[in-house]
C-alpha positions as CSV (number, residue, x, y, z in Angstrom):
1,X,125.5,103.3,127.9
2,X,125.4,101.0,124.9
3,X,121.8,100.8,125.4
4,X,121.5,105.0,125.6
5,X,123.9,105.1,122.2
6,X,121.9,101.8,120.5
7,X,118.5,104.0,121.2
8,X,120.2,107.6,120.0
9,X,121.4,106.0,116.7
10,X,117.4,104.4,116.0
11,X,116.1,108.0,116.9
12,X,118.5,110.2,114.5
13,X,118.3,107.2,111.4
14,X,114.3,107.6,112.0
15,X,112.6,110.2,109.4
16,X,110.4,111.7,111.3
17,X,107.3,113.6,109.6
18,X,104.5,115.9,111.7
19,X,103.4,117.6,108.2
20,X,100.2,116.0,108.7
21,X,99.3,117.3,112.1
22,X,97.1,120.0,111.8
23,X,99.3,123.2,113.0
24,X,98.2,126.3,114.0
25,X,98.9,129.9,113.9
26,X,98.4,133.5,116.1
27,X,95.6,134.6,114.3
28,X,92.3,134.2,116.1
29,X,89.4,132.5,114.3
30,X,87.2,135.1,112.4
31,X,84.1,133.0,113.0
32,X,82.3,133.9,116.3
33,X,81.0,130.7,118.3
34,X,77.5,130.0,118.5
35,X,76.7,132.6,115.2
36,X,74.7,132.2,112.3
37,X,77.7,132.1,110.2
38,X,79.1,129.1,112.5
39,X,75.5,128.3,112.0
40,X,75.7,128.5,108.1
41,X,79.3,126.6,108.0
42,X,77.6,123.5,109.8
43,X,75.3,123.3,107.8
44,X,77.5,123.5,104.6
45,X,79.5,120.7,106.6
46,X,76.5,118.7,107.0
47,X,76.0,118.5,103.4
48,X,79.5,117.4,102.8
49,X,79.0,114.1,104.5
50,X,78.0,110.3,103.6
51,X,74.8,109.1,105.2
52,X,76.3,107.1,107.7
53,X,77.6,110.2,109.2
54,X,74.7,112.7,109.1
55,X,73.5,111.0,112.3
56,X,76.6,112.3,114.3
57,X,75.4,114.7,117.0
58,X,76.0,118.4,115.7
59,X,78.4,118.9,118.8
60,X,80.7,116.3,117.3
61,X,80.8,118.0,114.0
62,X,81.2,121.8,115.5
63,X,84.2,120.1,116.9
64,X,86.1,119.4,113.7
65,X,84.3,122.6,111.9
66,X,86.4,124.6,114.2
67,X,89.2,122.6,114.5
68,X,89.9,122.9,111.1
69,X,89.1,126.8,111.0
70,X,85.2,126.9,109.9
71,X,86.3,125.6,106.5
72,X,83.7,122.6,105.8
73,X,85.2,120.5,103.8
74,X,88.2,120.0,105.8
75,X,86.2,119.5,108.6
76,X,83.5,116.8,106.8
77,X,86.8,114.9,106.2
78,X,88.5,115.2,109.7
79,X,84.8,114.1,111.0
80,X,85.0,110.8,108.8
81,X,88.5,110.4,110.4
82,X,87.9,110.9,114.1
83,X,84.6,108.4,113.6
84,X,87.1,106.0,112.3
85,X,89.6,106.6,115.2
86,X,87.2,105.9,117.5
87,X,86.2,103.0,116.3
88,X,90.1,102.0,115.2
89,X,91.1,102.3,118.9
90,X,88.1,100.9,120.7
91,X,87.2,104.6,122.6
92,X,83.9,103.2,123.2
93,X,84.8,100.2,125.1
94,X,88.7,100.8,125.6
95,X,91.1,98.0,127.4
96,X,91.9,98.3,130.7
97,X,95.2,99.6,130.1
98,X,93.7,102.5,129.3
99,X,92.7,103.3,133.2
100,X,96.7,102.0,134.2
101,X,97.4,104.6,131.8
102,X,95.6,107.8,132.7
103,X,96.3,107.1,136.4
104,X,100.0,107.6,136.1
105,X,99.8,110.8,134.4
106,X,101.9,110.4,131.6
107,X,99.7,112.6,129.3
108,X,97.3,115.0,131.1
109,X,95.4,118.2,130.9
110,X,95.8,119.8,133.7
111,X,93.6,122.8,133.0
112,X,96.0,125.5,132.1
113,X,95.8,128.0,129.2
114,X,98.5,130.2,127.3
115,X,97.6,133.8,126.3
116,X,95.5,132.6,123.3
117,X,93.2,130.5,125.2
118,X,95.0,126.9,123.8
119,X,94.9,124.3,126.0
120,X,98.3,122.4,127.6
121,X,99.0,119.8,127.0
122,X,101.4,117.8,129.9
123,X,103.3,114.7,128.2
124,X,105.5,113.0,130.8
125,X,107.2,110.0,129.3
126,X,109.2,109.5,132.4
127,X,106.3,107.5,133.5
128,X,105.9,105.2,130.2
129,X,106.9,101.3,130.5
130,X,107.1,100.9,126.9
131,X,107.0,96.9,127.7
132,X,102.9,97.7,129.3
133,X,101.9,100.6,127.1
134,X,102.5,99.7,123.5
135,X,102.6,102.4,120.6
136,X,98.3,101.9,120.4
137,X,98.0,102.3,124.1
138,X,99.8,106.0,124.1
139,X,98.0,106.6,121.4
140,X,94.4,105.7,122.8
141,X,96.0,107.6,125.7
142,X,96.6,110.9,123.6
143,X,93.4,110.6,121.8
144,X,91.2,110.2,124.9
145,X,93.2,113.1,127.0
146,X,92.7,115.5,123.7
147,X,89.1,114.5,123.5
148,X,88.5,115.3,126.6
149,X,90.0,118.9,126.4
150,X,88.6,119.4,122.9
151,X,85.0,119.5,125.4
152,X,85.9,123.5,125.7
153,X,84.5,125.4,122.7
154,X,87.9,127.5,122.8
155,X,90.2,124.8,122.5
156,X,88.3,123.5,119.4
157,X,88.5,127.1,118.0
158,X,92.4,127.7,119.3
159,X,93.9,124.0,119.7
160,X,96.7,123.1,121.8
161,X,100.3,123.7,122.8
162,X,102.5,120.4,123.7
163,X,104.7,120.5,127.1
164,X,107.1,117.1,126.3
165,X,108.6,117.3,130.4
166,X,111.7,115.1,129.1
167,X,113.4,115.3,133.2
168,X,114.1,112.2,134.3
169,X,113.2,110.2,131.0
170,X,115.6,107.1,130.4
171,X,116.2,104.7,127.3
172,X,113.8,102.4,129.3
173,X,110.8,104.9,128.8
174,X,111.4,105.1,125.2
175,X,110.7,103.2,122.0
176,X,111.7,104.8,118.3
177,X,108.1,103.2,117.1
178,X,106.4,105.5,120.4
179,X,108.3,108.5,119.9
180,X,107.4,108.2,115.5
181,X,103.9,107.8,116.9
182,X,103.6,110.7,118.7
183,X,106.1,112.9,116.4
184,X,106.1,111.2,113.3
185,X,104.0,110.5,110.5
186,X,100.8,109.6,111.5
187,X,97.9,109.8,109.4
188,X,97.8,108.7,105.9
189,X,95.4,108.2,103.1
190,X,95.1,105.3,101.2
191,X,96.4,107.1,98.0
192,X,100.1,108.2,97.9
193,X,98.9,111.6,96.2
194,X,99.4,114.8,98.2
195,X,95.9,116.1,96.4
196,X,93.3,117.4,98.6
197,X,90.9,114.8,98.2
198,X,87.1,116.0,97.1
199,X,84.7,116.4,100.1
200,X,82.6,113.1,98.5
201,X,85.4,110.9,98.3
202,X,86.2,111.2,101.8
203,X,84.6,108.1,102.4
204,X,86.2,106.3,100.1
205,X,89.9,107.2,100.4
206,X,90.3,107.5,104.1
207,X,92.3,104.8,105.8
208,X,93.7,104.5,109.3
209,X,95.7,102.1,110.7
210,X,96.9,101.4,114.3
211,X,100.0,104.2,114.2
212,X,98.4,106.6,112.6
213,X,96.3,108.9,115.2
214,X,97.1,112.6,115.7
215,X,96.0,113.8,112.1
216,X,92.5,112.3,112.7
217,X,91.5,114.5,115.6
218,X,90.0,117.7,115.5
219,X,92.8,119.7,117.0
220,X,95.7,122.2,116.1
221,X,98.6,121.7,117.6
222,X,100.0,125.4,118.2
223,X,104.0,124.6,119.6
224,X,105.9,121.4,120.9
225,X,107.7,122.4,123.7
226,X,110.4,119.7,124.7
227,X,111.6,120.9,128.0
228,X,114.8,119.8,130.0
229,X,115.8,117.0,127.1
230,X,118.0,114.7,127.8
231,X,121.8,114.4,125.5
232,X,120.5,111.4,123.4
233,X,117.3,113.5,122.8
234,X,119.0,116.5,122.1
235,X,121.7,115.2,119.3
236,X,118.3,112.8,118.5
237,X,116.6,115.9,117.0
238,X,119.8,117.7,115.7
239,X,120.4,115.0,113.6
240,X,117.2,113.1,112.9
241,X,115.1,114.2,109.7
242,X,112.1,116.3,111.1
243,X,109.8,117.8,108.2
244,X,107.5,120.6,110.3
245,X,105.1,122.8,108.6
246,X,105.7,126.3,110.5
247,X,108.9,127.7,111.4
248,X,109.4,127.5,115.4
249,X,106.8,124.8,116.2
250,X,109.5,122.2,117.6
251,X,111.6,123.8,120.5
252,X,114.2,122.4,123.1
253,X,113.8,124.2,126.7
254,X,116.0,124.5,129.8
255,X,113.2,125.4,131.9
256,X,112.3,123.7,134.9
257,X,108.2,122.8,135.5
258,X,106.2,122.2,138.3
259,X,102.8,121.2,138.5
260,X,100.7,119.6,141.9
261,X,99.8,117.0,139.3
């Protein structure tokens, strides 16, 4: 119990900040896939970018076009991020926890929709051993598993909703530094400014480090559902300082899942 309490005072003292994950609304993109505006956009996109980039296959930069709603200078910049990522978290060549990691289905895609075509996402911390899995490895975990559903062109037009199945999670499935990860303030650019930086000087003002993931991939994160919480979650989030961009995005549920997963 002391441990429980110890872990629910760490939670509510942490300032917890998810106003740079992308978040997204009902509206349906105006921008047909496959069009010659989408067409037009890339290419506008393409000419946002630093030679080093130009060589990424178009499919890669579609990706964070519509991710970040056909607007191309947002999406140059979330390209030069997710490049970074990749290389920041070894996605090419990743550890072997990686494989521990995906088999015991802590974070998954199962497959599943809503009405708006957004992928689920099914996060299952019940099965984290904070003491194997460190704060990188969940969130090489998170990046590979979105990735991987960003592969559907309407995901990467719609985004994502966020199923946090909290049943059966204990204080010994949870770190404050793994929950900030995931919830908290992730990405951050070198300057302390909250100015849009200019398309060109993406290159130059970009910075990630090893906590900071979520912001860098090309994804909008519709809803966080965190279903079936447990107390110390519950008066974790009443009492912690959240800072969300769009009313209704962080909800608690009663609701019981069930998945063959």
């Amino acid at each position: 119990m002391a441990d429980v309490g110890r872990l629910a005072k760490e939670l509510a003292a942490s300032k917890i900040s998810t106003e740079r994950v992308e978040v997204d609304d009902d509206s349906a993109p105006t921008v047909a896939a496959n069009s010659s505006e989408e067409t037009a956009l890339l290419k506008d996109l393409d000419g946002l970018l630093p030679e080093a980039l130009k060589a990424v296959p178009d499919a890669t930069k579609l990706m964070c076009l519509r991710g970040r709603k056909y607007n191309p200078a947002r999406g140059a910049e979330t390209l030069q991020a997710l490049e970074d990522l990749k290389e920041t978290l070894e996605l090419s060549h990743p550890p072997p926890q990686l494989a521990i990691d995906i088999a015991c289905g802590k974070v998954t895609n199962p497959g599943g929709v809503d009405e708006m075509g957004r992928s689920i996402i099914w996060l299952r911390m019940r099965f984290n051993n904070p003491k194997e899995s460190s704060p990188q490895d969940v969130g090489r975990l998170i990046a590979t598993v979105m990735l991987n559903a960003l592969k559907n062109v309407e995901t990467q037009r719609n985004g994502v909703v966020l199923i946090n199945d909290l049943s059966g999670i204990g204080v010994k499935n949870l770190s404050p530094s793994t929950v900030k990860y995931i919830m908290g303030e992730v990405y951050c650019p070198r300057s302390s400014s909250r100015t849009r930086t200019r398309p060109f000087m993406v290159a130059l003002t970009r910075s990630l480090t090893p906590d900071q993931v979520l912001p860098a991939l090309p994804i909008r994160v519709h809803r966080i559902l965190l279903v079936r919480p447990p107390w110390f979650i519950t008066r974790s989030v009443s009492k912690c300082t959240i800072s969300v961009p769009g009313a209704g995005m962080v909800e608690l549920c009663s609701v019981q899942l069930s998945c063959s997963a």
